[in-house]
NULO-227315 format. One record per residue (C-alpha): x, y, z. Coordinates in Angstrom, 1 decimal, decimal comma, always signed. Each point is the difference from the previous one (the first is absolute). Layout:
% residues N
X|Y|Z
...
***
This chain:
% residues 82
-66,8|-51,9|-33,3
-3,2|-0,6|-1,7
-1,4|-1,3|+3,4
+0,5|+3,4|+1,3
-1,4|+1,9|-3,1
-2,9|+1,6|+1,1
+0,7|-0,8|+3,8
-0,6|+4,0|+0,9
-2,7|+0,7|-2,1
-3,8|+0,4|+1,0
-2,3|-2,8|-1,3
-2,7|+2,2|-1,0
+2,5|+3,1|-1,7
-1,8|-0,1|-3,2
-3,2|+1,3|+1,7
+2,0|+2,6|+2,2
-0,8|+3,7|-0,5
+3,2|+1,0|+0,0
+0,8|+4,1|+1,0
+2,0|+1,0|-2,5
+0,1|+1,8|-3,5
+0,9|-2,0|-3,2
+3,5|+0,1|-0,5
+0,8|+1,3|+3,7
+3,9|-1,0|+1,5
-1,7|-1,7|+2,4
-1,0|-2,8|-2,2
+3,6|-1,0|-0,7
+1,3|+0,2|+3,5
-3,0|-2,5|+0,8
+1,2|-2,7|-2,6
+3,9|+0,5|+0,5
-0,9|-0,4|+4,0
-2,0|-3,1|-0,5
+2,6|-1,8|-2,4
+2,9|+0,8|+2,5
-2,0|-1,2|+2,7
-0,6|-2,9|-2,1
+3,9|-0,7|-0,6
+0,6|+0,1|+3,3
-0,1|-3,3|+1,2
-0,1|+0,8|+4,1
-2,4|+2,2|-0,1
-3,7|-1,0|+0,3
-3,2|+1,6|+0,3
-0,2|-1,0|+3,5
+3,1|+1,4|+1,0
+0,0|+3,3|-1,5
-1,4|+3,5|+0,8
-0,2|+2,7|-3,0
-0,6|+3,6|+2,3
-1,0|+3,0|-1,6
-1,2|+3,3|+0,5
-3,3|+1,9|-1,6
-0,3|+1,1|-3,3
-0,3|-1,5|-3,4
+3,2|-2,2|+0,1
-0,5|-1,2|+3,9
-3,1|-2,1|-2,0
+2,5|-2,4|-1,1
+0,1|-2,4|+3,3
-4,4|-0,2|-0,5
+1,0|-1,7|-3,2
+2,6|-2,9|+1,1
-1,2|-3,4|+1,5
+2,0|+0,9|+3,5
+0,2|+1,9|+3,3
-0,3|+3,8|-0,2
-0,6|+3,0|+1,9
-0,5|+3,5|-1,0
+1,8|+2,8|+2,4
+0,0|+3,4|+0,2
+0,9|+2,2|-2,7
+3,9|+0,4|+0,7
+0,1|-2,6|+2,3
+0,1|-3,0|-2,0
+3,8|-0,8|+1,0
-0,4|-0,1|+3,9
-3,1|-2,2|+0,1
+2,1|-2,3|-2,3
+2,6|+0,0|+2,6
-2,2|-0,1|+3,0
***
């Protein structure tokens, strides 16, 4: 796995301004998404799509080395789909 460590994550993070407050949720669900991304051997950048919304929390895909795309607010699941 240590070839994969890493594997979703920005080169230049460190110098990212990122959007949320210290100690904000969203920080957690960003590191718990990358390490199961990580661990999952059949998934690759390339081949996935993280979709959100707006808001605070829909910042998450601008922060991943993948695809993403940013919907509508409430329509995040049938643009997924589409």
């Amino acid at each position: 796995m240590s070839e994969r460590k890493n594997m979703f994550t920005l080169e230049n993070e460190k110098e990212l301004d990122i959007a949320w407050c210290p100690g904000c949720g969203n920080f957690g669900i960003l590191n718990i998404l990358k390490k199961a991304l990580e661990e999952m051997e059949e998934i690759t950048p390339n081949n996935f799509v993280l979709v959100s919304g707006i808001g605070q929390a829909a910042k998450i895909p601008h922060y991943f080395k993948n695809n993403a795309f940013n919907g509508l607010h409430g329509r995040t699941l049938p643009v997924a789909f589409a």
